[in-house]
N, C-alpha and C positions, 0 to 999 in steps of 0.2 A: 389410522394405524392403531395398531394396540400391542401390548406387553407380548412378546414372544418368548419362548427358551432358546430359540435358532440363533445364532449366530448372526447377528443384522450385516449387510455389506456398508453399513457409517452410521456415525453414533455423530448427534448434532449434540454437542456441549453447551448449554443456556446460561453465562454464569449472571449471578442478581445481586444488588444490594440494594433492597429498600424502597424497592419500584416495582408497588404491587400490581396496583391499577398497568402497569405500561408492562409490566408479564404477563399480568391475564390476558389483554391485547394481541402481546406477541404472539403465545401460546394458540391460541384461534387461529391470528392468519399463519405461523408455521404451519402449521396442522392442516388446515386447508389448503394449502399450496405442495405439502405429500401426502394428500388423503389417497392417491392413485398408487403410491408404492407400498409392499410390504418387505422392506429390505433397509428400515432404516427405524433406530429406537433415538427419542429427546431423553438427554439428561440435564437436569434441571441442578445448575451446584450454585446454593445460598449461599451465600459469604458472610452466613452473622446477621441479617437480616432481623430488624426490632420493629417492623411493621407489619401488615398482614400478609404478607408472602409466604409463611408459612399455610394459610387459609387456602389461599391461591393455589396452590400447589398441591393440595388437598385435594381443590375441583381436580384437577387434572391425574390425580393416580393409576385411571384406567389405560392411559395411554404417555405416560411421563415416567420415567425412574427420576426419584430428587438424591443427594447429599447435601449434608450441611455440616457448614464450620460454626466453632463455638463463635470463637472471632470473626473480627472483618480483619480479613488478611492481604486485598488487593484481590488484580484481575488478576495478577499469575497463579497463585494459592488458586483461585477459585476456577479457574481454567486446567489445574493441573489435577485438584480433585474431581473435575468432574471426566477427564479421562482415564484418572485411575477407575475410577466405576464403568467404563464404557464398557461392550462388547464389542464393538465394530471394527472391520478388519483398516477401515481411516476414521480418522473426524474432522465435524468440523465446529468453528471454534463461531458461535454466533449471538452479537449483542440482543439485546431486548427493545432495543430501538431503532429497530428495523421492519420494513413492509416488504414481503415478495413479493416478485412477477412471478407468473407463472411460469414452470421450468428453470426455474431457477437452478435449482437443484441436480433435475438432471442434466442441463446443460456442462456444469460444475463437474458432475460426477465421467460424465464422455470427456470430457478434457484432460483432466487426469487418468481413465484411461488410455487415454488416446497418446499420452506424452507421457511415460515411467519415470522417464530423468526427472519430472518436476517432484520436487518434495514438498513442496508448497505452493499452494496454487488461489490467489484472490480474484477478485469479482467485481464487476462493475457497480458502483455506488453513487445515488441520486441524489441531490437535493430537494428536499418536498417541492420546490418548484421546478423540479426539472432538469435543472442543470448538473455536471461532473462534480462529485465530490469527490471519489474516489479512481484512477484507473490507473493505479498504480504508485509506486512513490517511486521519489530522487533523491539521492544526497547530494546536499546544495554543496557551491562551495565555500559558502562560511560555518561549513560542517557539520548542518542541521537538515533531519529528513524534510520532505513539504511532500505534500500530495501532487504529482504531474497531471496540469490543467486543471485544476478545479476552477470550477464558473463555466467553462467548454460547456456549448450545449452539449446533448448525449448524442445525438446525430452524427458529430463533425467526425471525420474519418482518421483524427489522429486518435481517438481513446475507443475509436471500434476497429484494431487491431490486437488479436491476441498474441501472448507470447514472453519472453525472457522478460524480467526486469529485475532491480536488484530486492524491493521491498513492496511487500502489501501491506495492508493493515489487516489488525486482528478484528474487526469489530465482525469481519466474515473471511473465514481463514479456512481452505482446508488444508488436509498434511496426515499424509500417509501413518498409522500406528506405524511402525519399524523406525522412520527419523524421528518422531516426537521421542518414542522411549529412547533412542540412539541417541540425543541430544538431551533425554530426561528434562523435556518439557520447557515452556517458559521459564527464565533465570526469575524467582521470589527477590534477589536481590533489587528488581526494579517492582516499584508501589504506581499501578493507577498510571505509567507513560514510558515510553519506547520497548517494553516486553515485546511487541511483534518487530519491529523493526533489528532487537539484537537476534531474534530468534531467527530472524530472516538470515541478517549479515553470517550468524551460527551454522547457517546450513550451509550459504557459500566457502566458508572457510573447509568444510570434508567432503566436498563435492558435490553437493546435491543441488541441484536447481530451483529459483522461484519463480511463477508463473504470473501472466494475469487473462485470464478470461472472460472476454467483453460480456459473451454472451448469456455469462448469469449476472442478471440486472437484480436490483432490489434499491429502493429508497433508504435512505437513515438521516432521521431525526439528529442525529448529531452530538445535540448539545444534551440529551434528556436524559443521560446518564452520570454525566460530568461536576455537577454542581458540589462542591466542598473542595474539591483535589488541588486549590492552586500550589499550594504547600507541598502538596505528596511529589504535584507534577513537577516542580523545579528541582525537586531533590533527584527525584529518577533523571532528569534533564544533565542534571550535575556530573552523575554517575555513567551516563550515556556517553558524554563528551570523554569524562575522565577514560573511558574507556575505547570510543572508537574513534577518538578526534583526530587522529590520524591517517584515517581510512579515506583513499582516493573518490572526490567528491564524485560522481556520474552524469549529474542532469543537464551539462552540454551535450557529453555522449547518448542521448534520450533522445534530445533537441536535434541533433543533427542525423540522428537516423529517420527520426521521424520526417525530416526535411524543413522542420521551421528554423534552422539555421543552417543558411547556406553559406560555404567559403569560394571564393573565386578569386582561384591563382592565374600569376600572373607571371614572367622571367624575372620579373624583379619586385619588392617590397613595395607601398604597401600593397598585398592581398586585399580585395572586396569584399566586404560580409555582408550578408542580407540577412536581416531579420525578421522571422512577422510577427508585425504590431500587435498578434494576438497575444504571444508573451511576454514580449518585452520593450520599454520605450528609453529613448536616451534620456538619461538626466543630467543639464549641465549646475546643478546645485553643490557638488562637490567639494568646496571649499577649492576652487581653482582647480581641480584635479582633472577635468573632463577640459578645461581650457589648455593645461598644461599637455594634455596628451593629444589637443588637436596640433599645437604647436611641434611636438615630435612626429607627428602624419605630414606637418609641412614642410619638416626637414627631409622628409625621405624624400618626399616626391620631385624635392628643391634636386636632391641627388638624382634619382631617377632621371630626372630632365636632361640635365647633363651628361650622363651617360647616354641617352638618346642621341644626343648631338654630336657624338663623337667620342668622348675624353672614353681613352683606353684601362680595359680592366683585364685582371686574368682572367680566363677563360671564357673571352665576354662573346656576344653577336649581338644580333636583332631579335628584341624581344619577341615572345611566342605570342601566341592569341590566350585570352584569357579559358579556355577551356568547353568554348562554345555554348556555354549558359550566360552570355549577352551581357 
């Protein structure tokens, strides 16, 4: 690609701090992965940057617009200047620690075609070895996001479904200009951790929808940007809770669409759950808590029996069959 005056149809937002050598990287394989399009301009936004990344940036002027902040202001600061510089009619929001597959991009860009309602829409994400880092996120319910499946190979047919879910991550985000500016961007109130995740919960709260799209794969390095932030991250952590700790956790409602957790009713208490081992295993470690609640399953059942035998209830019969999943 190269510098246009046209109007691009996505402006790919690059924000950096301080990781020359792993932009000039980045910069190469983006670029080689949309050398086929011209409908699309990289913005490169420095956040304060005290190593050669200015240099960096420099190689690349033929085909990069940059900004730079004086300061290091965090991902949101440097994700929101580099949209105010965009031209493009979406963006998308893309770490420096990242490898494409090929079509990545367009696949990403047919998806959000394809679905208007989505306001944002993420991507499938690797681990150098292969396996799910990313395909989607959950609010747990001790009211902290996690990444759904990570460690899943990328095969396994629950994270090669696209579709609704409640949060992506930003490390590859896209999101139409009209909600970013409607929402005016990343909250700067969080530094360096859960910016993407409020910005998500942000959109559901006016109606807009968040997406994930198996079919643009790309790997991320993960950690290679991370290094200083534990300070920043619990502060933003702090502020995240302070703020949506209240908001109905999801990742059973995930589990149980997906079918790794099944319920199997019955005319009476207790219900059969099935689990698969791929997400989760019992633990009786609990300080008694996992003993004391077997003992409550063998009170029902204690019930249950007797009710079988005869002892009269209101509105009672002969129990149903359990729903024909055995």
């Amino acid at each position: 690609i190269r510098l246009t005056t046209v109007a691009p149809r996505v402006s790919i937002v690059v924000p950096t701090y301080n990781t020359a050598d792993l932009l000039r990287t980045c910069l190469k394989l983006l670029l080689h992965s949309i050398s086929h399009r011209d409908d699309v301009e990289i913005i490169v936004s420095d956040d304060g940057s005290v190593d050669e990344t200015t240099e960096v940036i420099a190689e690349f002027a033929a085909v990069a617009t940059s900004v730079r902040s004086a300061d290091n202001r965090g991902f949101a600061s440097a994700c929101n200047a580099g949209a105010a510089a965009a031209r493009g009619r979406s963006l998308v929001f893309y770490n420096t620690d990242l490898e494409p597959t090929p079509g990545w991009l367009d696949e990403l860009l047919d998806y959000a075609d394809a679905h208007p309602a989505a306001a944002v829409v993420g991507v499938k994400l690797l681990f150098p070895d292969g396996r799910i880092q990313h395909a989607g996120c959950v609010l747990c319910a001790d009211g902290y996001p996690r990444h759904a499946y990570a460690g899943f190979p990328a095969d396994h047919e629950v994270v090669n479904r696209s579709g609704l879910v409640s949060i992506v991550t930003g490390a590859c985000m896209y999101m139409s200009r009209r909600w970013f500016e409607e929402l005016a961007g990343f909250d700067t109130w969080y530094t360096n951790g859960y910016e993407d995740v409020d910005l998500c919960f942000r959109v559901g709260e006016v109606g807009g929808e968040v997406h994930y799209c198996h079919r643009s794969t790309l790997t991320h390095l993960v950690s290679a940007t991370r290094e200083g932030r534990t300070a920043e991250f619990a502060e933003s952590e702090r502020r995240f809770v302070a703020r949506w700790g209240q908001r109905r956790p999801d990742d059973f409602d995930r589990y149980l669409r997906d079918g790794m957790i099944e319920v199997v009713y019955g005319r009476y208490f207790p219900f059969r759950l099935r689990v698969s081992p791929e997400i989760a295993v019992i633990d009786a470690s609990g300080e008694g808590g996992y003993a004391a609640l077997m003992g409550q399953l063998h009170d029902v059942r204690r019930v249950n029996a007797a009710l079988k035998a005869g002892a009269t209830i209101v509105g009672g019969g002969s129990e149903e069959p359990a729903s024909g999943l055995g």
